[in-house]
mmCIF file of the C-alpha atoms, coordinates in Angstrom:
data_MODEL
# 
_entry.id   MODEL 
# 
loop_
_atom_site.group_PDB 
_atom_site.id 
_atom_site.type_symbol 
_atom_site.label_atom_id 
_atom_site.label_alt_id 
_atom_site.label_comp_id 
_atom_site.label_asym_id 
_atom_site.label_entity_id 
_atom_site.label_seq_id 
_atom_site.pdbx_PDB_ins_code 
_atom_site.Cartn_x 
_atom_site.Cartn_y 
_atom_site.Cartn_z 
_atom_site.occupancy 
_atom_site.B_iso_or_equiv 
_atom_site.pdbx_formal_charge 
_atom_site.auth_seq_id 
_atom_site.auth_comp_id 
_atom_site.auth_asym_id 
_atom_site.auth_atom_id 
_atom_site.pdbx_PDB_model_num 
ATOM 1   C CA . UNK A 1 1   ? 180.340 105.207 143.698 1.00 0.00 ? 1   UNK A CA 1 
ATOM 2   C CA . UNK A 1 2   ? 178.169 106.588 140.955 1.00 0.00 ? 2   UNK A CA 1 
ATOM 3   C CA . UNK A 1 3   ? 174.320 106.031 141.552 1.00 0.00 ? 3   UNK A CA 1 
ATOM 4   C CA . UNK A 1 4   ? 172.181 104.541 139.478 1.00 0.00 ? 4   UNK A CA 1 
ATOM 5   C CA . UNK A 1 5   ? 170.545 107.828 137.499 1.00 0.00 ? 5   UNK A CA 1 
ATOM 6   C CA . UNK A 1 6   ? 174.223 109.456 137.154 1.00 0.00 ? 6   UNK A CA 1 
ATOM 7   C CA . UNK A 1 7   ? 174.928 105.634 135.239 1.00 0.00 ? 7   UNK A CA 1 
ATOM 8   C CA . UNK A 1 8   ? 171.905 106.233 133.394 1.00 0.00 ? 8   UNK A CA 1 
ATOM 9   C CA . UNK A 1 9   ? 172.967 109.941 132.564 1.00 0.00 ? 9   UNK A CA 1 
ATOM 10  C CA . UNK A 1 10  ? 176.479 108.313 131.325 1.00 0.00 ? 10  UNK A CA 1 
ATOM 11  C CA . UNK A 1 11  ? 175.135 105.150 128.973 1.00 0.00 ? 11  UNK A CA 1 
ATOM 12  C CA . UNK A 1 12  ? 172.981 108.256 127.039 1.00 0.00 ? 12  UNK A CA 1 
ATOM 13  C CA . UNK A 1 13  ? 175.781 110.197 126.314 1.00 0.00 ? 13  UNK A CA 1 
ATOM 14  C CA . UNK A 1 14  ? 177.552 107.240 125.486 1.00 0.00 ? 14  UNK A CA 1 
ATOM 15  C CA . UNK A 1 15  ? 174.642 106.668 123.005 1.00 0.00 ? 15  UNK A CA 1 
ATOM 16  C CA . UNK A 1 16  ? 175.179 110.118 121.438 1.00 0.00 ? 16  UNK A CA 1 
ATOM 17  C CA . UNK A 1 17  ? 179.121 110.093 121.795 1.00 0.00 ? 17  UNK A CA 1 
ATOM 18  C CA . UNK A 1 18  ? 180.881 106.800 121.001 1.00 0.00 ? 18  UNK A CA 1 
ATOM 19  C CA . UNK A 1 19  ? 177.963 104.557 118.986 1.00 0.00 ? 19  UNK A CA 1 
ATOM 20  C CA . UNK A 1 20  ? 179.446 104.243 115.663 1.00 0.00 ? 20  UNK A CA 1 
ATOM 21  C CA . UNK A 1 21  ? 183.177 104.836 116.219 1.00 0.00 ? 21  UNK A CA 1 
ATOM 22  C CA . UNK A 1 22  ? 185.522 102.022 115.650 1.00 0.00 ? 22  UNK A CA 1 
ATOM 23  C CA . UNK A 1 23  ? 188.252 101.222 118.333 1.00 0.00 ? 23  UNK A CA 1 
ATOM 24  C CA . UNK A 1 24  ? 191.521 101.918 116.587 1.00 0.00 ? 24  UNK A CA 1 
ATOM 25  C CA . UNK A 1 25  ? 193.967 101.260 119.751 1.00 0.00 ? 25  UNK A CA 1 
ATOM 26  C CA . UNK A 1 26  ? 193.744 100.228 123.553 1.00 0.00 ? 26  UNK A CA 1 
ATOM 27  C CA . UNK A 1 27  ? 195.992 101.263 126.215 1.00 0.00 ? 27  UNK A CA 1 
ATOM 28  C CA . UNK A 1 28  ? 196.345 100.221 129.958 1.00 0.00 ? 28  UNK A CA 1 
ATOM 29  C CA . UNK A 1 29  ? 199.106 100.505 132.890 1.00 0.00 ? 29  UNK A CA 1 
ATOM 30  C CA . UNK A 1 30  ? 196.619 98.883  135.305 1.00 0.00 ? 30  UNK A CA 1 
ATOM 31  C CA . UNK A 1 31  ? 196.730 94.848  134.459 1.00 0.00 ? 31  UNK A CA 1 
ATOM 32  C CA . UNK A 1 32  ? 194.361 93.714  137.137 1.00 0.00 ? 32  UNK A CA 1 
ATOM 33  C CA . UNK A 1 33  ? 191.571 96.180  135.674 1.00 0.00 ? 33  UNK A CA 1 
ATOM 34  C CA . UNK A 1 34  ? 191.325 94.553  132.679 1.00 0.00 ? 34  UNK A CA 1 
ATOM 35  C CA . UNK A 1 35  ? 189.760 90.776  132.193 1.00 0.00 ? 35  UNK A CA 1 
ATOM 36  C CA . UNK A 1 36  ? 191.165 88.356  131.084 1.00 0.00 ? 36  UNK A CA 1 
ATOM 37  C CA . UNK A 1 37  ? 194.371 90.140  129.874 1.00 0.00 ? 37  UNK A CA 1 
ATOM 38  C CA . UNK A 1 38  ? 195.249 93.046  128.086 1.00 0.00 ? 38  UNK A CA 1 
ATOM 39  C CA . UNK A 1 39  ? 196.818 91.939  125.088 1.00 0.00 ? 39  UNK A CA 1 
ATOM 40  C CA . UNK A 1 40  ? 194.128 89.457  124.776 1.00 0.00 ? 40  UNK A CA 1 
ATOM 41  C CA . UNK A 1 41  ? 191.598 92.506  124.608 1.00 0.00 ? 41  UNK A CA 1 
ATOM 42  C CA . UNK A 1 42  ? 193.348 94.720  122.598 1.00 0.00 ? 42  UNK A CA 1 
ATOM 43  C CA . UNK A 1 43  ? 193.652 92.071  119.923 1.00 0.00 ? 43  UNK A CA 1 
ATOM 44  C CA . UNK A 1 44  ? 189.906 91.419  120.145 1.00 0.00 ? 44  UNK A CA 1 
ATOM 45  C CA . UNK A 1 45  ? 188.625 94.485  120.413 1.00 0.00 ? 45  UNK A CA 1 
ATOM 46  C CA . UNK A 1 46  ? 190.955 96.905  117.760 1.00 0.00 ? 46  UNK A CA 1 
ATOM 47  C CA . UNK A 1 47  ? 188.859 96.926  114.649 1.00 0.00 ? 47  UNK A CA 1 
ATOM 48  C CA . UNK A 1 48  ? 186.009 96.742  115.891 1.00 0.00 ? 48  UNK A CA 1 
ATOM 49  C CA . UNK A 1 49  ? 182.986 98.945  115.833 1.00 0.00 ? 49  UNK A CA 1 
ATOM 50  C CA . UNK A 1 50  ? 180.637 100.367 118.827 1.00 0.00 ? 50  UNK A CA 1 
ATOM 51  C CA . UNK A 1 51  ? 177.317 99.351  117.750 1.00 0.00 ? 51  UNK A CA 1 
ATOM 52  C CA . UNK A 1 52  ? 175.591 100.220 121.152 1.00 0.00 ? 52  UNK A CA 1 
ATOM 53  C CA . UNK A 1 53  ? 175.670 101.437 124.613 1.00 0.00 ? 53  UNK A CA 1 
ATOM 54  C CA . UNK A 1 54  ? 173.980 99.736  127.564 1.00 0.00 ? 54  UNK A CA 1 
ATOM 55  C CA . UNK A 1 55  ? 173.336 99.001  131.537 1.00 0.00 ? 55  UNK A CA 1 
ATOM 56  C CA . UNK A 1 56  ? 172.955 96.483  133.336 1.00 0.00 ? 56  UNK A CA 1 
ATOM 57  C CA . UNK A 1 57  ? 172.956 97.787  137.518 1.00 0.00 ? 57  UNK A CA 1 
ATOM 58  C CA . UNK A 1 58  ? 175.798 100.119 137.459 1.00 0.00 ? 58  UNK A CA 1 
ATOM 59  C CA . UNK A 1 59  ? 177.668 97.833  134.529 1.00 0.00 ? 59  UNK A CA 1 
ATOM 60  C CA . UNK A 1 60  ? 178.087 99.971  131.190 1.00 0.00 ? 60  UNK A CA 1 
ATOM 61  C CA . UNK A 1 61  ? 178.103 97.577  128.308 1.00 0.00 ? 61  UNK A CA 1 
ATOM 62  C CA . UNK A 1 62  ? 179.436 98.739  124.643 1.00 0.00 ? 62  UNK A CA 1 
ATOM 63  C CA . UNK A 1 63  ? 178.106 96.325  122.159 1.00 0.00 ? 63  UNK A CA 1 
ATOM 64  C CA . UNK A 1 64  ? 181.245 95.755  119.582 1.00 0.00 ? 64  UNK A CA 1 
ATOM 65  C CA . UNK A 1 65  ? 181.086 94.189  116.386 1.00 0.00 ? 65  UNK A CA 1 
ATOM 66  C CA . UNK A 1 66  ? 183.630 93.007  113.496 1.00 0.00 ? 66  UNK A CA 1 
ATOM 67  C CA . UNK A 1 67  ? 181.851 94.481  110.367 1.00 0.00 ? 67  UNK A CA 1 
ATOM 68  C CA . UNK A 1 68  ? 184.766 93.109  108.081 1.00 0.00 ? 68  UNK A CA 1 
ATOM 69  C CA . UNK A 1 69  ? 184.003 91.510  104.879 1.00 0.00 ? 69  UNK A CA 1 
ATOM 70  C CA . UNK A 1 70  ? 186.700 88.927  106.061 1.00 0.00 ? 70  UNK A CA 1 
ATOM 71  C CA . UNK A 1 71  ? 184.415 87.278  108.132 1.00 0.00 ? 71  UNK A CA 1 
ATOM 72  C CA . UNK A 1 72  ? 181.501 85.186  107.236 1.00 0.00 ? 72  UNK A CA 1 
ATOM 73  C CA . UNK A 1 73  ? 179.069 86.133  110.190 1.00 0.00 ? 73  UNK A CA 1 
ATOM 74  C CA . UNK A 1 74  ? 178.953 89.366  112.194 1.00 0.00 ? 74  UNK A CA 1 
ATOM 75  C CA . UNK A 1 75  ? 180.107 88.257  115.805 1.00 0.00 ? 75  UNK A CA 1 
ATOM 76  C CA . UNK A 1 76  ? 178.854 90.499  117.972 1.00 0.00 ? 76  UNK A CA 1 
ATOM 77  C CA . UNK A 1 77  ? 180.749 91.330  121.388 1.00 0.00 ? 77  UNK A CA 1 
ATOM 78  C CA . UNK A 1 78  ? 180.379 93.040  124.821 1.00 0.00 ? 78  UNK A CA 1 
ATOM 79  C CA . UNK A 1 79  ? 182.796 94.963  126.203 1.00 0.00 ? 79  UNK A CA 1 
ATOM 80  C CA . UNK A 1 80  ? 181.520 95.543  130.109 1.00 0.00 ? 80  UNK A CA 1 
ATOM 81  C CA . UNK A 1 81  ? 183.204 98.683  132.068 1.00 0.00 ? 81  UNK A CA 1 
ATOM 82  C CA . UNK A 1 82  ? 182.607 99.249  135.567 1.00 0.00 ? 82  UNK A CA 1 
ATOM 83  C CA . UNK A 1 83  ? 182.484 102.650 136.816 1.00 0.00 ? 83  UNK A CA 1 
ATOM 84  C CA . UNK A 1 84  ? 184.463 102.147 139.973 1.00 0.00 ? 84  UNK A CA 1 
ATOM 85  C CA . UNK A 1 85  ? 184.299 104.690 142.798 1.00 0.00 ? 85  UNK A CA 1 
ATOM 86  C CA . UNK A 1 86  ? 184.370 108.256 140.149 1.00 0.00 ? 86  UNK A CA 1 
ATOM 87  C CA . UNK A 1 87  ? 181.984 107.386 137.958 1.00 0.00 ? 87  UNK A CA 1 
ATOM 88  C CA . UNK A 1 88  ? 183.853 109.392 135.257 1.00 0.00 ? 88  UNK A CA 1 
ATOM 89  C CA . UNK A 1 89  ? 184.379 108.382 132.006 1.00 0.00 ? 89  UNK A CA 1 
ATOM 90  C CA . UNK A 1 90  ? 186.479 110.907 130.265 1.00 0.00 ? 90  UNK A CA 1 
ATOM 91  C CA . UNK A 1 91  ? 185.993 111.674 126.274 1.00 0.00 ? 91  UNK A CA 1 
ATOM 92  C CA . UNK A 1 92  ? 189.155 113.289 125.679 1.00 0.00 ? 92  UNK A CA 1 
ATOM 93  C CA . UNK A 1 93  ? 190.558 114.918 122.201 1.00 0.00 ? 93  UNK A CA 1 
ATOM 94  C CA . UNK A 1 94  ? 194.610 112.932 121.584 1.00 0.00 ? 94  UNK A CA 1 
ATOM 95  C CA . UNK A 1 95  ? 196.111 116.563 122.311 1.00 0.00 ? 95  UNK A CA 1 
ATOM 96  C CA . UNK A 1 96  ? 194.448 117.207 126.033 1.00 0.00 ? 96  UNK A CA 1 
ATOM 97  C CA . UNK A 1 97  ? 197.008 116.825 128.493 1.00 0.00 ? 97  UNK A CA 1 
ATOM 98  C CA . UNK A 1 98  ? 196.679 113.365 130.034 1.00 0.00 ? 98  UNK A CA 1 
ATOM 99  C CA . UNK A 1 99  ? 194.975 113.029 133.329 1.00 0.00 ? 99  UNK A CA 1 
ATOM 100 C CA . UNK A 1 100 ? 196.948 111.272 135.951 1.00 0.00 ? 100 UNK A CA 1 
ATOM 101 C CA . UNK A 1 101 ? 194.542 108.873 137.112 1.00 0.00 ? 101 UNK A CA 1 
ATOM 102 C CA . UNK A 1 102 ? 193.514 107.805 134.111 1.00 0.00 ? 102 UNK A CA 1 
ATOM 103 C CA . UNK A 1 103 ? 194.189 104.228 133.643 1.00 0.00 ? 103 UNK A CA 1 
ATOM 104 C CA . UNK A 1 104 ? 192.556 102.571 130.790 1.00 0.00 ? 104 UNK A CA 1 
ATOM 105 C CA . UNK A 1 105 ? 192.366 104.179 127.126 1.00 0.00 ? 105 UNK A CA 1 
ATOM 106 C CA . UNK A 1 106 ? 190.451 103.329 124.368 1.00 0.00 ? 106 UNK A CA 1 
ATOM 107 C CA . UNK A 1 107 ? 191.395 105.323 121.033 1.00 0.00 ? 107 UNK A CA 1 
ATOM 108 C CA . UNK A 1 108 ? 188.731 106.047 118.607 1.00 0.00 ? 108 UNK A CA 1 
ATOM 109 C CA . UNK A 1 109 ? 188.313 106.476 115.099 1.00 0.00 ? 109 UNK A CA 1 
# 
C-alpha cells in the first residue's frame, strides 16, 4: 500500500496530466470495485470534465463537472479512487498493449 508522499507524488501529476480532460468512456470487469454500480457511473460520469485533482488520507479525489449549456447550474461531482495495494495509476495512450491487471478504465478526451 502506497504511503502517504508517493499519494502526494500521484494527485500532482494528476494535476498536470488529467485536469481539463473530459471523460469520454468508462470501462470495468471488476463490479465490486466500483460504487454504487457501473452503469450507474458511467452514465454520470461520461461527459463530464476533470476540473481538479485531490487527497484526502490515501483517497485521490477528481473533481468532475457537467459544463453543458443544457443544464442550468454547474453540478459539481467527486469521483473518489482508492489506490489499493500498487499504488499505480497507469496513463496509458489507446494503442499500448493492455496490462493484465488492469481493471478499471477511464477514456479521455
Amino acid at each position: 500500500m502506497p504511503e502517504l508522499p508517493e499519494v502526494e507524488t500521484i494527485k500532482n501529476d494528476l494535476i498536470h496530466t488529467v485536469v481539463g480532460a473530459e471523460i469520454v468512456d468508462f470501462w470495468s470487469d471488476s463490479p465490486k470495485q466500483v460504487i454504487p454500480d457501473i452503469d450507474t457511473v458511467r452514465r454520470i460520469i461520461i461527459g463530464k470534465k476533470i476540473t481538479s485533482a485531490e487527497r484526502r488520507a490515501k483517497l485521490m479525489l477528481l473533481q468532475i463537472t457537467d459544463n453543458s449549456k443544457q443544464t442550468t447550474k454547474n453540478q459539481n461531482l467527486f469521483l473518489g479512487i482508492h489506490l489499493k495495494m500498487t499504488g499505480r495509476l497507469l496513463l496509458r495512450r489507446k494503442e499500448d498493449p493492455p496490462d493484465v491487471y488492469t481493471h478499471v478504465v477511464f477514456s479521455l478526451q
